[in-house]
C-alpha positions in Angstrom: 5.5 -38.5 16.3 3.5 -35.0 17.2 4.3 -32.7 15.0 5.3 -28.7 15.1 2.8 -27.0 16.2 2.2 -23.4 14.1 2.0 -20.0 15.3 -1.1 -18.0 14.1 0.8 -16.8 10.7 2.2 -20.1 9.7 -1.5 -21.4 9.5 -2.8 -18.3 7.9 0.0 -19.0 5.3 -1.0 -22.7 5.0 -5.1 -22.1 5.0 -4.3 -19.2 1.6 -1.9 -22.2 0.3 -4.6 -24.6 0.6 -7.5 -21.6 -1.0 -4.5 -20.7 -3.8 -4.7 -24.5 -5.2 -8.2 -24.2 -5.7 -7.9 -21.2 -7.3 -5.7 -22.4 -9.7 -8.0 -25.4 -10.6 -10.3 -22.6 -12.1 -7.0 -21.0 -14.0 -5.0 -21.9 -17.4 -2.6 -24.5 -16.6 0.4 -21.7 -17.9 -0.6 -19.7 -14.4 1.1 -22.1 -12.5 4.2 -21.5 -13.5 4.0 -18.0 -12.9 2.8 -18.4 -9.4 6.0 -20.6 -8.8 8.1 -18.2 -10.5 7.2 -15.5 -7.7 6.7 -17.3 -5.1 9.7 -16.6 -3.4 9.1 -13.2 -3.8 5.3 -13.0 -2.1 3.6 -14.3 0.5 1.0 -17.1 0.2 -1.9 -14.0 1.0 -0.2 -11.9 -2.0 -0.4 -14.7 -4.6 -3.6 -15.6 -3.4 -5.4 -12.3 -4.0 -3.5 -12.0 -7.2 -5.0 -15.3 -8.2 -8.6 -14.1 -7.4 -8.0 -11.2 -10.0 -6.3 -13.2 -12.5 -9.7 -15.4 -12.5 -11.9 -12.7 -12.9 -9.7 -11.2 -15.8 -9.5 -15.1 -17.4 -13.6 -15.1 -16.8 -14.5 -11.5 -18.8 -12.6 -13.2 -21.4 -14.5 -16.2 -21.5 -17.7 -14.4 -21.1 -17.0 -11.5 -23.9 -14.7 -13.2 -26.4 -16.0 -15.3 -28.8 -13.4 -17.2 -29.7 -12.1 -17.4 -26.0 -15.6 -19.1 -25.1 -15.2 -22.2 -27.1 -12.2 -23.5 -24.8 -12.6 -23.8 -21.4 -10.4 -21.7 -18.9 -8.3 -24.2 -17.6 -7.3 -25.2 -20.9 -6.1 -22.0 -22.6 -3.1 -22.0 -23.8 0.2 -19.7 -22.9 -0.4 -18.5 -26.8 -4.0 -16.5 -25.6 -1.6 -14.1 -23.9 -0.1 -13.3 -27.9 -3.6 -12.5 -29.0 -5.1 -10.2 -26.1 -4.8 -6.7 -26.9 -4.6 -3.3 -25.1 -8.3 -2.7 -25.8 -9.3 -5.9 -24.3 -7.3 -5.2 -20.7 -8.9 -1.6 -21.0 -12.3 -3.0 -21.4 -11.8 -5.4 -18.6 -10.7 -2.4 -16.1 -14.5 -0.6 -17.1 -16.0 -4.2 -16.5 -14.6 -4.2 -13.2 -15.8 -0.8 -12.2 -19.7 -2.4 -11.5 -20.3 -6.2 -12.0 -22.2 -9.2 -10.9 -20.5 -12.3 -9.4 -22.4 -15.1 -8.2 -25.6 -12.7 -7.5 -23.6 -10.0 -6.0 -22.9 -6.3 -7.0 -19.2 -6.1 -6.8 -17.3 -3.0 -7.7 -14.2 -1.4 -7.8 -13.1 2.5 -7.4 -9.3 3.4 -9.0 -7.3 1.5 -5.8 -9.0 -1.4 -6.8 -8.8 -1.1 -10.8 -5.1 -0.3 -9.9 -4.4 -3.9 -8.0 -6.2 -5.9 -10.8 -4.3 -4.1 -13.5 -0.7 -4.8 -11.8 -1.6 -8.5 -11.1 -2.0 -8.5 -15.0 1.1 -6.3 -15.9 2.7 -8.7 -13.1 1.6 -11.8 -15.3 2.6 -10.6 -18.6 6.0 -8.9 -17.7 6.9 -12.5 -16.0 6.1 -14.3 -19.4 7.5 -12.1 -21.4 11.0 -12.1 -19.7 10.4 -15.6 -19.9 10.9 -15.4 -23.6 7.2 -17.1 -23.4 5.4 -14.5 -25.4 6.1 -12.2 -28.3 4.9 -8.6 -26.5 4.1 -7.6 -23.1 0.9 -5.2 -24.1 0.0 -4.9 -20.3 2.6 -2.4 -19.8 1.2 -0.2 -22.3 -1.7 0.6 -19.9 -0.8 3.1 -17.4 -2.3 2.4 -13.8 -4.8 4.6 -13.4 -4.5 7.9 -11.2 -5.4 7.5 -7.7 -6.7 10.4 -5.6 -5.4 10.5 -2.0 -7.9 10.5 0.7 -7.7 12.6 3.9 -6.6 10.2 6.6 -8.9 9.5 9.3 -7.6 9.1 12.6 -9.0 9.9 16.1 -7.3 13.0 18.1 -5.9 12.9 21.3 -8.9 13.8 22.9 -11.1 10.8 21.4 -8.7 8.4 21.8 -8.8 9.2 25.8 -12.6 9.5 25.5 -12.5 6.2 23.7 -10.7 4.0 26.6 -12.9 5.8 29.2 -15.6 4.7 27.3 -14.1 0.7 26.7 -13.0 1.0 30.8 -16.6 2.3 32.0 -19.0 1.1 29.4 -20.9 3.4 29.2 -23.7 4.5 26.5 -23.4 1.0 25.8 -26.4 -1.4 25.5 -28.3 -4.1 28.7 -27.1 -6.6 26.2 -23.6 -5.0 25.6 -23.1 -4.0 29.0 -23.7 -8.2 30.0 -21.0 -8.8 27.8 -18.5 -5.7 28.7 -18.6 -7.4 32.1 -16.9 -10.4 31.0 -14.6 -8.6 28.1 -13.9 -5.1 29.4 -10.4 -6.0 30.4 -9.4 -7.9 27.1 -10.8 -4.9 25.5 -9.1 -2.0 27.1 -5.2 -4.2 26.5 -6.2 -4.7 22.8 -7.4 -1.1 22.1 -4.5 0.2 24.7 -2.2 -1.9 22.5 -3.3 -0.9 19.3 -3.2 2.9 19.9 0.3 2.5 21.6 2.2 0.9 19.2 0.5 0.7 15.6 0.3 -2.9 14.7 -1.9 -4.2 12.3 -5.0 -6.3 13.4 -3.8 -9.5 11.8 -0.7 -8.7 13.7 -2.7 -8.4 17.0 -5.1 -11.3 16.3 -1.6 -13.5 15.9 0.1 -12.6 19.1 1.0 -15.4 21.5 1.4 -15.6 25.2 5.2 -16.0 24.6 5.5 -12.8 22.0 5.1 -10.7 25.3 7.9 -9.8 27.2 7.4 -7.5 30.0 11.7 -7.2 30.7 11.7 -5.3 27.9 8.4 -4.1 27.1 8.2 -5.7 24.0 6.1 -7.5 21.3 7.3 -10.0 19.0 4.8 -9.6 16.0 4.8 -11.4 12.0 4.5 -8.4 9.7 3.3 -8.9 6.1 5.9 -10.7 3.9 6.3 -13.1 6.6 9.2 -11.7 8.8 9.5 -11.2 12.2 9.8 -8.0 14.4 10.2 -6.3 17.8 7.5 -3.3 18.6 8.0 -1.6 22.0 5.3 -0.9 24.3 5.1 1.8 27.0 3.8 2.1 30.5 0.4 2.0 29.1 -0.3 -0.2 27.4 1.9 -2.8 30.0 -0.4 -2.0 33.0 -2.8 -3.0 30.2 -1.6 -5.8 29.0 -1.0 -7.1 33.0 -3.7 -6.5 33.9 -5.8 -8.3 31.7 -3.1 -11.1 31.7 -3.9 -11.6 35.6 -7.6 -12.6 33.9 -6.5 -14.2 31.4 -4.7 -16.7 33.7 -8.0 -17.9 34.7 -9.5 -19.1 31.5 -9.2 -22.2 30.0 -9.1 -22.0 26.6 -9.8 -24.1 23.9 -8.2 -27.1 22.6 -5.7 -25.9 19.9 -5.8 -22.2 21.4 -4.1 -22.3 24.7 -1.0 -19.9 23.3 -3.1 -17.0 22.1 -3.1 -14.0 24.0 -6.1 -12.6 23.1 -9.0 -14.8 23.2 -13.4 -14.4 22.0 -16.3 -15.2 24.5 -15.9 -18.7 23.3 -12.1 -18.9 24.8 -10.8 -19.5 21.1 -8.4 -16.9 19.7 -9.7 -13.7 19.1 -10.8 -13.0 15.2 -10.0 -10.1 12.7 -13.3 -9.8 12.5 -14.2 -9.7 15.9 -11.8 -6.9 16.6 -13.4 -4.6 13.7 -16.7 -5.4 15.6 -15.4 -4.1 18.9 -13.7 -1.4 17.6 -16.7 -0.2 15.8 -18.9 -0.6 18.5 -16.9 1.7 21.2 -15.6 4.2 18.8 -19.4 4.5 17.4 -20.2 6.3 21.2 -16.8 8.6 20.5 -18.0 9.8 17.0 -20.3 9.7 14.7 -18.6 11.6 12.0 -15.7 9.2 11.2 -15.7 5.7 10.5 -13.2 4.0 13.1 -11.5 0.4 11.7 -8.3 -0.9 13.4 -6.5 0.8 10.5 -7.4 3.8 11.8 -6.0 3.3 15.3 -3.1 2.4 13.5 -2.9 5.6 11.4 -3.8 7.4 14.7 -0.6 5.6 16.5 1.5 7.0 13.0 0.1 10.7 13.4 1.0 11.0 16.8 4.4 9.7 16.8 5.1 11.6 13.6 4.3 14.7 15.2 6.3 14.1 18.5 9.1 13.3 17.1 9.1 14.9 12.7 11.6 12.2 12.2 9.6 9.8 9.2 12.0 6.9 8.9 11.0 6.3 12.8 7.4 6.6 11.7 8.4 3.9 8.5 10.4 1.5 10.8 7.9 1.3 13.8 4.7 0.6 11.3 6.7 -1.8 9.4 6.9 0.4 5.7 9.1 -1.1 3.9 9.4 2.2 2.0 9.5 5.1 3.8 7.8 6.8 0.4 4.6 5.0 1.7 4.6 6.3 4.9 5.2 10.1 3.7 2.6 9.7 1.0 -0.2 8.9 4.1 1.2 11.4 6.6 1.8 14.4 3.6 -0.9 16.5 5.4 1.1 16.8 8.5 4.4 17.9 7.1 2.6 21.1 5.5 1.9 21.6 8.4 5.1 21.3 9.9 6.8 23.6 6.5 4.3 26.7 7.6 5.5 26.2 11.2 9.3 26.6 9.8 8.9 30.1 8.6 8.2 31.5 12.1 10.9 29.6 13.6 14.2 31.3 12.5 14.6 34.7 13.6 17.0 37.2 11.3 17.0 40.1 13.6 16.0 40.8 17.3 12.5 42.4 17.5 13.0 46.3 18.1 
Protein backbone atom coordinates (compact mmCIF):
# COMPACT_ATOMS: atom_id res chain seq x y z
CA UNK A 1 0.00 0.00 0.00
CA UNK A 2 1.60 3.67 -1.11
CA UNK A 3 1.79 5.48 1.59
CA UNK A 4 0.92 9.51 2.50
CA UNK A 5 2.92 11.36 0.78
CA UNK A 6 4.35 14.63 2.94
CA UNK A 7 4.16 18.23 2.35
CA UNK A 8 7.52 20.12 2.58
CA UNK A 9 7.15 20.69 6.58
CA UNK A 10 6.13 17.30 7.48
CA UNK A 11 9.58 16.05 6.05
CA UNK A 12 11.47 18.95 7.56
CA UNK A 13 9.88 17.73 10.84
CA UNK A 14 10.84 14.08 10.12
CA UNK A 15 14.59 14.82 8.71
CA UNK A 16 15.26 17.09 12.54
CA UNK A 17 13.48 13.91 14.14
CA UNK A 18 15.82 11.68 12.50
CA UNK A 19 19.13 14.42 13.33
CA UNK A 20 17.44 14.80 17.10
CA UNK A 21 18.07 10.89 17.71
CA UNK A 22 21.50 11.24 16.90
CA UNK A 23 21.93 13.91 18.99
CA UNK A 24 20.84 12.29 21.78
CA UNK A 25 23.16 9.26 21.24
CA UNK A 26 25.98 11.92 22.17
CA UNK A 27 23.67 13.10 25.42
CA UNK A 28 23.12 11.61 29.12
CA UNK A 29 20.57 9.07 28.92
CA UNK A 30 18.35 11.52 31.65
CA UNK A 31 17.95 14.06 28.48
CA UNK A 32 15.58 11.90 26.96
CA UNK A 33 13.19 12.30 29.22
CA UNK A 34 13.16 15.84 29.07
CA UNK A 35 12.90 15.99 25.37
CA UNK A 36 9.69 13.81 25.78
CA UNK A 37 8.47 15.85 28.42
CA UNK A 38 8.32 19.02 25.97
CA UNK A 39 7.73 17.57 23.13
CA UNK A 40 4.31 18.49 22.90
CA UNK A 41 5.18 21.74 23.53
CA UNK A 42 7.93 22.36 20.52
CA UNK A 43 8.56 21.57 17.29
CA UNK A 44 10.99 18.76 16.12
CA UNK A 45 13.39 22.09 14.85
CA UNK A 46 13.05 23.63 18.50
CA UNK A 47 14.15 20.45 20.35
CA UNK A 48 16.65 19.88 17.86
CA UNK A 49 18.67 23.08 18.28
CA UNK A 50 18.06 22.84 21.97
CA UNK A 51 19.77 19.49 21.80
CA UNK A 52 22.81 20.97 19.81
CA UNK A 53 23.34 23.37 22.86
CA UNK A 54 22.69 20.94 25.52
CA UNK A 55 25.77 18.92 23.81
CA UNK A 56 27.96 21.60 23.78
CA UNK A 57 27.18 22.56 27.55
CA UNK A 58 27.51 18.43 28.44
CA UNK A 59 30.98 18.72 26.31
CA UNK A 60 32.75 21.99 28.34
CA UNK A 61 31.94 19.87 31.24
CA UNK A 62 33.68 16.97 30.09
CA UNK A 63 36.47 18.86 28.81
CA UNK A 64 36.96 21.27 32.05
CA UNK A 65 35.80 19.16 34.99
CA UNK A 66 37.82 16.72 36.31
CA UNK A 67 35.70 14.67 37.85
CA UNK A 68 33.11 14.96 34.91
CA UNK A 69 35.93 13.56 32.50
CA UNK A 70 36.27 10.22 33.97
CA UNK A 71 32.57 9.11 32.83
CA UNK A 72 31.60 9.38 29.57
CA UNK A 73 28.73 11.74 28.48
CA UNK A 74 26.18 9.40 27.73
CA UNK A 75 26.53 7.85 30.93
CA UNK A 76 26.18 10.73 33.41
CA UNK A 77 23.80 10.45 35.66
CA UNK A 78 20.48 12.79 36.45
CA UNK A 79 22.58 13.40 40.01
CA UNK A 80 25.50 15.61 37.79
CA UNK A 81 22.72 18.24 37.57
CA UNK A 82 22.92 18.30 41.88
CA UNK A 83 26.56 19.04 41.69
CA UNK A 84 26.85 21.87 38.83
CA UNK A 85 27.02 25.13 40.19
CA UNK A 86 26.22 28.75 39.20
CA UNK A 87 29.99 29.35 38.48
CA UNK A 88 30.16 26.45 36.21
CA UNK A 89 26.95 27.62 33.88
CA UNK A 90 28.67 31.25 34.09
CA UNK A 91 31.96 29.85 32.89
CA UNK A 92 30.31 27.97 30.12
CA UNK A 93 28.41 31.23 28.81
CA UNK A 94 32.36 32.96 28.52
CA UNK A 95 33.39 29.57 26.77
CA UNK A 96 30.83 30.04 24.31
CA UNK A 97 31.71 33.63 23.47
CA UNK A 98 34.98 32.26 21.09
CA UNK A 99 35.56 28.48 20.76
CA UNK A 100 36.85 25.69 18.57
CA UNK A 101 34.61 22.84 17.34
CA UNK A 102 35.83 20.31 15.17
CA UNK A 103 38.61 22.85 13.64
CA UNK A 104 36.22 25.73 13.41
CA UNK A 105 36.10 29.23 15.19
CA UNK A 106 32.60 29.31 16.43
CA UNK A 107 31.25 32.12 18.48
CA UNK A 108 28.50 33.62 19.99
CA UNK A 109 27.44 37.49 20.67
CA UNK A 110 24.59 38.05 23.70
CA UNK A 111 21.43 36.57 21.31
CA UNK A 112 23.26 33.58 21.07
CA UNK A 113 24.63 33.25 24.84
CA UNK A 114 20.92 34.06 25.64
CA UNK A 115 19.49 30.79 23.55
CA UNK A 116 22.10 28.40 25.15
CA UNK A 117 21.49 29.75 28.64
CA UNK A 118 17.49 29.20 28.33
CA UNK A 119 17.92 25.71 26.83
CA UNK A 120 19.80 25.05 30.15
CA UNK A 121 17.33 26.97 32.55
CA UNK A 122 14.74 25.04 30.24
CA UNK A 123 16.51 21.69 31.35
CA UNK A 124 16.86 22.34 34.91
CA UNK A 125 13.47 24.04 35.59
CA UNK A 126 11.84 20.72 33.91
CA UNK A 127 13.91 18.41 36.41
CA UNK A 128 13.37 20.21 39.11
CA UNK A 129 9.53 20.41 38.91
CA UNK A 130 10.00 16.90 38.27
CA UNK A 131 11.02 16.57 41.85
CA UNK A 132 14.31 14.98 40.04
CA UNK A 133 16.85 17.36 41.56
CA UNK A 134 17.35 19.10 44.79
CA UNK A 135 17.88 23.00 43.22
CA UNK A 136 17.31 24.51 40.02
CA UNK A 137 20.72 26.83 40.03
CA UNK A 138 20.14 27.75 36.29
CA UNK A 139 17.58 30.19 37.24
CA UNK A 140 19.87 32.12 39.28
CA UNK A 141 21.69 33.35 36.10
CA UNK A 142 20.00 36.12 34.61
CA UNK A 143 19.92 36.05 30.68
CA UNK A 144 22.14 38.37 29.64
CA UNK A 145 21.09 41.91 28.21
CA UNK A 146 20.56 42.08 24.62
CA UNK A 147 21.09 45.34 22.73
CA UNK A 148 18.43 45.97 19.94
CA UNK A 149 19.72 46.48 16.52
CA UNK A 150 18.36 49.02 13.99
CA UNK A 151 16.30 47.04 11.62
CA UNK A 152 17.29 46.78 8.14
CA UNK A 153 14.80 46.91 5.58
CA UNK A 154 14.82 48.23 2.00
CA UNK A 155 12.51 51.52 1.30
CA UNK A 156 10.01 51.87 -1.08
CA UNK A 157 12.20 53.15 -3.56
CA UNK A 158 14.70 49.97 -3.50
CA UNK A 159 12.25 47.64 -3.34
CA UNK A 160 10.85 48.98 -6.92
CA UNK A 161 14.52 49.36 -8.00
CA UNK A 162 15.03 45.90 -6.90
CA UNK A 163 12.15 44.09 -9.15
CA UNK A 164 13.24 46.30 -12.01
CA UNK A 165 16.47 44.98 -11.51
CA UNK A 166 15.17 40.97 -11.05
CA UNK A 167 12.60 41.79 -14.33
CA UNK A 168 15.46 43.39 -16.53
CA UNK A 169 18.63 41.87 -15.32
CA UNK A 170 20.58 44.23 -15.55
CA UNK A 171 24.27 44.94 -13.94
CA UNK A 172 24.10 41.41 -13.74
CA UNK A 173 26.97 39.15 -15.02
CA UNK A 174 27.37 36.95 -19.01
CA UNK A 175 27.20 34.08 -16.72
CA UNK A 176 24.24 35.47 -14.55
CA UNK A 177 22.51 36.91 -17.31
CA UNK A 178 22.49 32.99 -19.10
CA UNK A 179 20.86 31.93 -16.14
CA UNK A 180 18.31 35.03 -15.50
CA UNK A 181 17.01 33.90 -18.90
CA UNK A 182 15.80 30.73 -17.75
CA UNK A 183 14.82 32.03 -13.95
CA UNK A 184 13.78 35.58 -14.35
CA UNK A 185 10.15 34.72 -14.03
CA UNK A 186 10.46 32.31 -10.90
CA UNK A 187 12.46 35.10 -9.56
CA UNK A 188 10.30 38.14 -9.87
CA UNK A 189 6.92 35.77 -8.23
CA UNK A 190 9.25 34.75 -5.26
CA UNK A 191 10.70 38.22 -4.58
CA UNK A 192 7.10 39.85 -5.55
CA UNK A 193 5.69 37.31 -3.06
CA UNK A 194 7.99 37.81 -0.39
CA UNK A 195 7.85 41.72 -0.29
CA UNK A 196 3.92 41.47 -0.54
CA UNK A 197 3.09 39.48 2.10
CA UNK A 198 6.02 38.80 4.69
CA UNK A 199 6.38 35.10 4.90
CA UNK A 200 9.38 33.45 6.01
CA UNK A 201 11.76 31.71 3.53
CA UNK A 202 11.08 28.26 4.91
CA UNK A 203 7.55 29.25 4.47
CA UNK A 204 8.20 30.03 0.78
CA UNK A 205 10.52 27.18 0.01
CA UNK A 206 7.44 24.80 1.44
CA UNK A 207 4.60 26.13 -0.69
CA UNK A 208 2.79 23.71 -2.99
CA UNK A 209 1.01 24.06 -6.17
CA UNK A 210 -2.32 23.48 -4.27
CA UNK A 211 -1.45 26.22 -1.29
CA UNK A 212 -2.30 28.84 -4.12
CA UNK A 213 -5.59 29.90 -4.64
CA UNK A 214 -6.12 32.59 -7.04
CA UNK A 215 -10.39 32.82 -5.93
CA UNK A 216 -9.27 34.31 -3.11
CA UNK A 217 -5.88 35.48 -3.47
CA UNK A 218 -4.53 33.43 -1.02
CA UNK A 219 -1.62 31.30 0.33
CA UNK A 220 -1.91 28.46 2.55
CA UNK A 221 1.60 28.52 4.40
CA UNK A 222 3.04 26.07 7.71
CA UNK A 223 4.34 28.75 10.14
CA UNK A 224 6.82 27.70 12.91
CA UNK A 225 5.23 25.55 15.66
CA UNK A 226 3.74 23.55 13.02
CA UNK A 227 0.20 25.20 12.32
CA UNK A 228 -1.39 26.19 9.41
CA UNK A 229 -2.38 29.67 8.05
CA UNK A 230 -3.99 31.83 5.33
CA UNK A 231 -1.78 34.98 4.04
CA UNK A 232 -3.49 37.15 1.41
CA UNK A 233 -1.78 38.36 -1.61
CA UNK A 234 -2.65 41.41 -3.77
CA UNK A 235 -2.74 42.29 -7.41
CA UNK A 236 0.94 42.10 -7.49
CA UNK A 237 2.11 39.71 -6.49
CA UNK A 238 -0.97 37.45 -8.41
CA UNK A 239 0.05 38.78 -11.97
CA UNK A 240 3.31 37.42 -10.41
CA UNK A 241 2.58 34.47 -9.29
CA UNK A 242 0.51 33.70 -12.93
CA UNK A 243 2.66 34.53 -14.67
CA UNK A 244 5.30 32.50 -13.81
CA UNK A 245 2.79 29.70 -13.22
CA UNK A 246 1.98 29.82 -17.09
CA UNK A 247 6.07 28.64 -17.20
CA UNK A 248 5.97 26.71 -14.65
CA UNK A 249 3.32 24.51 -16.42
CA UNK A 250 6.00 23.61 -18.84
CA UNK A 251 8.56 21.94 -16.72
CA UNK A 252 8.74 18.68 -15.67
CA UNK A 253 9.97 18.33 -12.47
CA UNK A 254 11.62 15.84 -10.69
CA UNK A 255 10.54 12.65 -9.29
CA UNK A 256 9.32 13.34 -5.72
CA UNK A 257 8.92 17.18 -6.59
CA UNK A 258 6.15 17.58 -8.89
CA UNK A 259 3.83 19.61 -6.07
CA UNK A 260 6.32 22.42 -5.29
CA UNK A 261 5.68 25.64 -6.65
CA UNK A 262 8.83 26.96 -6.73
CA UNK A 263 11.43 24.95 -8.26
CA UNK A 264 15.91 25.30 -8.84
CA UNK A 265 17.63 24.94 -12.33
CA UNK A 266 17.57 21.30 -11.64
CA UNK A 267 13.52 21.20 -11.54
CA UNK A 268 13.74 20.03 -7.76
CA UNK A 269 12.14 22.26 -5.16
CA UNK A 270 13.70 25.42 -4.63
CA UNK A 271 16.15 25.51 -1.42
CA UNK A 272 16.45 27.99 1.63
CA UNK A 273 19.65 28.39 0.60
CA UNK A 274 19.11 29.05 -2.79
CA UNK A 275 16.77 31.79 -2.11
CA UNK A 276 19.39 33.67 0.29
CA UNK A 277 21.71 33.33 -2.86
CA UNK A 278 19.25 35.05 -5.14
CA UNK A 279 18.23 37.48 -2.93
CA UNK A 280 21.75 38.51 -2.24
CA UNK A 281 22.76 38.58 -5.62
CA UNK A 282 19.88 41.14 -6.98
CA UNK A 283 19.71 43.25 -3.86
CA UNK A 284 23.76 43.49 -3.99
CA UNK A 285 23.07 45.80 -7.53
CA UNK A 286 20.28 47.91 -5.16
CA UNK A 287 22.76 48.62 -2.26
CA UNK A 288 25.72 48.18 -1.13
CA UNK A 289 25.30 49.58 2.33
CA UNK A 290 22.83 47.01 3.74
CA UNK A 291 23.00 43.47 3.92
CA UNK A 292 19.70 42.10 2.15
CA UNK A 293 18.57 38.29 3.62
CA UNK A 294 14.88 37.11 3.04
CA UNK A 295 14.42 38.28 6.65
CA UNK A 296 14.79 41.52 5.61
CA UNK A 297 12.16 41.45 2.81
CA UNK A 298 10.18 40.20 5.42
CA UNK A 299 10.88 43.08 7.92
CA UNK A 300 10.50 45.40 4.90
CA UNK A 301 6.78 43.75 4.20
CA UNK A 302 6.24 44.58 8.38
CA UNK A 303 7.46 48.33 8.12
CA UNK A 304 5.36 49.12 5.35
CA UNK A 305 2.19 47.69 6.46
CA UNK A 306 2.84 49.03 9.91
CA UNK A 307 3.03 52.36 8.67
CA UNK A 308 -0.15 52.27 6.34
CA UNK A 309 -2.16 51.15 8.53
CA UNK A 310 -0.46 52.04 12.80
CA UNK A 311 -2.62 49.22 13.85
CA UNK A 312 0.32 46.44 15.41
CA UNK A 313 -1.88 43.45 16.13
CA UNK A 314 -2.53 43.46 12.09
CA UNK A 315 1.26 43.71 11.80
CA UNK A 316 1.54 40.60 14.69
CA UNK A 317 -1.31 38.47 12.96
CA UNK A 318 -0.17 38.83 9.23
CA UNK A 319 3.77 37.87 10.22
CA UNK A 320 2.58 35.11 12.35
CA UNK A 321 3.89 36.78 16.06
CA UNK A 322 2.51 34.91 18.38
CA UNK A 323 3.01 37.82 20.74
CA UNK A 324 2.31 41.00 19.60
CA UNK A 325 5.30 42.21 22.26
CA UNK A 326 7.60 40.76 19.55
CA UNK A 327 6.42 42.55 16.84
CA UNK A 328 6.48 46.04 18.76
CA UNK A 329 9.86 45.32 20.14
CA UNK A 330 11.25 45.09 16.16
CA UNK A 331 9.08 47.89 14.84
CA UNK A 332 9.72 50.41 18.20
CA UNK A 333 11.63 52.84 15.86
CA UNK A 334 8.61 53.59 13.87
CA UNK A 335 6.11 54.32 16.61
CA UNK A 336 8.50 57.31 17.81
CA UNK A 337 8.03 58.27 14.97
CA UNK A 338 4.49 58.08 14.84
CA UNK A 339 4.32 59.77 18.90
CA UNK A 340 6.30 63.10 17.41
CA UNK A 341 3.79 63.06 14.54
CA UNK A 342 0.83 63.12 17.29
CA UNK A 343 1.76 66.44 18.83
CA UNK A 344 1.08 68.33 15.57
CA UNK A 345 -2.02 66.66 14.95
CA UNK A 346 -4.66 68.02 17.42
CA UNK A 347 -5.31 71.50 17.11
CA UNK A 348 -6.55 73.58 20.55
CA UNK A 349 -7.39 76.75 18.93
CA UNK A 350 -7.87 78.12 15.21
CA UNK A 351 -4.67 79.84 13.94
CA UNK A 352 -5.29 83.75 14.22
Amino acid sequence: MQGKTENYAEEQDNLNTLKMRQVLDTLPRFCRQFFRGIEESTAPRTRLAYAYDLRVFFEFLHNTNSECRKTAIENYSIDILNHIQKEDIEEFLEYVTYYDKDGKKLTNEERGKARKLSTIRKMFHYFYCSELIDKDVAELIPLPKQHEKAIIRLEPDEVAILLDQVDAGTDLTAAEKRFHKRTHLRDIALLTLMLGTGIRVSECVGLDLNDVNFKENGIRIHRKGGYEAIVYFGDEVEKALKDYLEERSHIIPQSGHENALFLSLQDRRITVRAVENLVKKYASRVTTLKKITPHKLRSTYGTSLYRETGDIYLVADVLGHKDVNTTRKHYAAIEEDRRRSAANIVKLRENQ
